[in-house]
N, C-alpha and C positions, 0 to 999 in steps of 0.2 A: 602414509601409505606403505613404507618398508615396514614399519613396525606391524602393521596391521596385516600384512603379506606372510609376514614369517610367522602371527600368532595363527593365522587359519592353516599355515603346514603345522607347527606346534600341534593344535585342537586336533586337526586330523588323526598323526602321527598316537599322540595318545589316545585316542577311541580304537586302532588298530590296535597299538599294543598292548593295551588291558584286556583286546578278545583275544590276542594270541596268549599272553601270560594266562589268561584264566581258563584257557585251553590245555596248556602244559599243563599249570597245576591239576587239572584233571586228570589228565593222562597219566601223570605222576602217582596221583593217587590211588589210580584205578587199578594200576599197574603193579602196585608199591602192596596188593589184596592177596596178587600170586605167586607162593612160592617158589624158587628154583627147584626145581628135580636133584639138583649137585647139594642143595640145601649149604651154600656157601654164603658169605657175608660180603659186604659190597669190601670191607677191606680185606675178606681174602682174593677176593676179584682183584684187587687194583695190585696185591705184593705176586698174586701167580701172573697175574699178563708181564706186569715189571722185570723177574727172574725170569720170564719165556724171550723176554728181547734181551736178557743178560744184562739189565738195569738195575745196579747195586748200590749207585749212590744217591738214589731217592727213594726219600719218606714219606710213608702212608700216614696220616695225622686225621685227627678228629678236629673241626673247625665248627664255630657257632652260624647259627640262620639256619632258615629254609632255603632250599636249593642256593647255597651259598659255593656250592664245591667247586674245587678252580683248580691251576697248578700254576704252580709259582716257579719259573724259575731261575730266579736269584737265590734262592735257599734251596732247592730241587727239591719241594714238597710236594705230597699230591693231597689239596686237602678235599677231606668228605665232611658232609655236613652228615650229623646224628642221624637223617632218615636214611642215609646212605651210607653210613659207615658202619654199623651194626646190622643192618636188614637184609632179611635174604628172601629179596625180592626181584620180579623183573628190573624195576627202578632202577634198585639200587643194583643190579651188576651191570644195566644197562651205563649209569651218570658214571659208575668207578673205572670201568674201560672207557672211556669217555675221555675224563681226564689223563687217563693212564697214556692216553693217544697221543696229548700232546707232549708227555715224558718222552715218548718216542721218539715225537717230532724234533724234539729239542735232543734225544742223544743224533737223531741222526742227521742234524744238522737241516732243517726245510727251511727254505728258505723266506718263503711267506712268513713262517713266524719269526726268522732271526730278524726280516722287515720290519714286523711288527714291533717287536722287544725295540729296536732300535730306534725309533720314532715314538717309544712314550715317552721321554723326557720331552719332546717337541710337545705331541699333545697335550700334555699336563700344562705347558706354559700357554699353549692356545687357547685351551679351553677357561683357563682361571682371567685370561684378560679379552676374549671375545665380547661379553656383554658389557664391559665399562667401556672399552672401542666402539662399539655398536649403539652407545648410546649417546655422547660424546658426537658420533657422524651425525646423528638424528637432529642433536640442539645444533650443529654446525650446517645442515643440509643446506646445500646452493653455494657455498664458497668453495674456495679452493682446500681451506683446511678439511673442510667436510668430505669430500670427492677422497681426497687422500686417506682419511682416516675409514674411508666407506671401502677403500683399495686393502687396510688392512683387514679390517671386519671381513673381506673376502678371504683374503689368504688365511685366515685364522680359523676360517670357515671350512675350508680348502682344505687344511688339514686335519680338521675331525673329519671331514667326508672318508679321505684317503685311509683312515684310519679302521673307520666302518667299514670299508669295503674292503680293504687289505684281511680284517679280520674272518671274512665271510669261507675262502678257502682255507681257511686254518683251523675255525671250527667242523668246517664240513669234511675235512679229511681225519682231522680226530676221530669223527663217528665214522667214516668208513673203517677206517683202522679198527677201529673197539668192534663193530659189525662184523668186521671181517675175523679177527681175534676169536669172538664167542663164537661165531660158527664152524672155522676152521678147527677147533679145540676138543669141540663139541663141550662146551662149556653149559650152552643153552641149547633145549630142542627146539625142533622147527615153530611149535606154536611161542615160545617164548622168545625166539631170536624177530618175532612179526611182530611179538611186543616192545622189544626191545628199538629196533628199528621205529614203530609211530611213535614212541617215546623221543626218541632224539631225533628226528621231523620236525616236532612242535618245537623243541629248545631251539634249532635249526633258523626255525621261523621268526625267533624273536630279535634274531643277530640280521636275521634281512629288512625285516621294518626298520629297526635301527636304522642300518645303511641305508633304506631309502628315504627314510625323514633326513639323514644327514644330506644326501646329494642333491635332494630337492631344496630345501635351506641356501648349500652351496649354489645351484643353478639358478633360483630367485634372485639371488643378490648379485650373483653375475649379470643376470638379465637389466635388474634395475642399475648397476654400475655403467656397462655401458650404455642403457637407455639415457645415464645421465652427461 
């Protein structure tokens, strides 16, 4: 019945985020049609917002995938993937202030991300032994070994929730930042900053399904924990 609990959140969770993902990539693409007016590139985007906060010790790098761009920082990188690192599109000056946001974040110390940054060594170990614990409780269900190992499967649960959620304002103030940056610059006009913005909505959106497939996961098993 646990097992079968968490595959109908699973099922759900994926049908959400394949419309959201195939929403972004839409929007991505759609976006990715219209030129900026500055006729700039996503990596001039990402080195002019960097030297505007007087950000000198990170680098603008070319990284492989689609919508792969992230910022790393343990190395202070900001990487763009090819659609974004060469393109002078909504897209891509919208995803390059984006990442550039959490450069920010990280010179200026926010605290949700140093949260975050702090707690992925936890989650890296949560997440690589939740499903042998969680499976393990299953063959043990009804003893006391079981109960206990169902108490870890929570907590290990417990912490990708907190994880996802933690993430949710970190992303979401990035893109206020990069919003805020291309408008206040005048970097992008009014119709391309409206672009710029539903563009990173839908990215927005896929960081919340996340978090709520993880809470709901966590609250299931909480539920069946103490039910048991």
């Amino acid at each position: 019945m646990i097992n079968m609990g968490l595959m109908v959140i699973g099922g759900i969770a994926t049908l959400v985020g394949m419309f959201i993902s195939n929403r972004l990539k839409s929007k991505f693409e759609f976006y990715s049609q219209y030129s900026l007016r500055n006729g700039m590139s996503g990596r001039e985007i990402a080195e002019t917002m960097l030297r505007h906060y007087g950000i000198y010790d990170v680098k603008v790098q070319l990284s492989e995938g689609f919508l792969s761009d992230h910022y790393n920082p343990v190395d202070k990188t900001v990487n763009l993937s090819e659609p974004v690192y060469n393109a002078r599109s909504i897209s891509a000056a919208a995803v390059a202030a984006h990442e550039c946001g959490h450069a920010v974040q990280h010179a200026t110390a926010y605290a949700p991300l140093q949260f975050r940054s702090a707690i992925v060594p936890v989650v890296k170990v949560s997440s690589g032994l939740q499903q042998f614990i969680f499976m393990a409780a299953i063959f043990t269900i009804g003893s006391s070994l079981g109960k206990t190992l169902l108490l870890i499967t929570l907590i290990t649960f417990g912490v990708t929730a907190l994880f996802s959620l933690v993430t949710l304002p970190v992303e979401f103030d990035a893109s206020k930042r990069a919003l805020a940056w291309l408008e206040s610059t005048n970097m992008t006009t009014t119709e391309e900053h409206e672009g710029a913005k539903d563009a990173l909505w839908w990215a927005a959106m896929t960081y919340v399904a996340s978090a709520m497939a993880a809470l709901a996961s966590f609250l299931y098993l909480l539920w069946e924990y103490n039910r048991r």
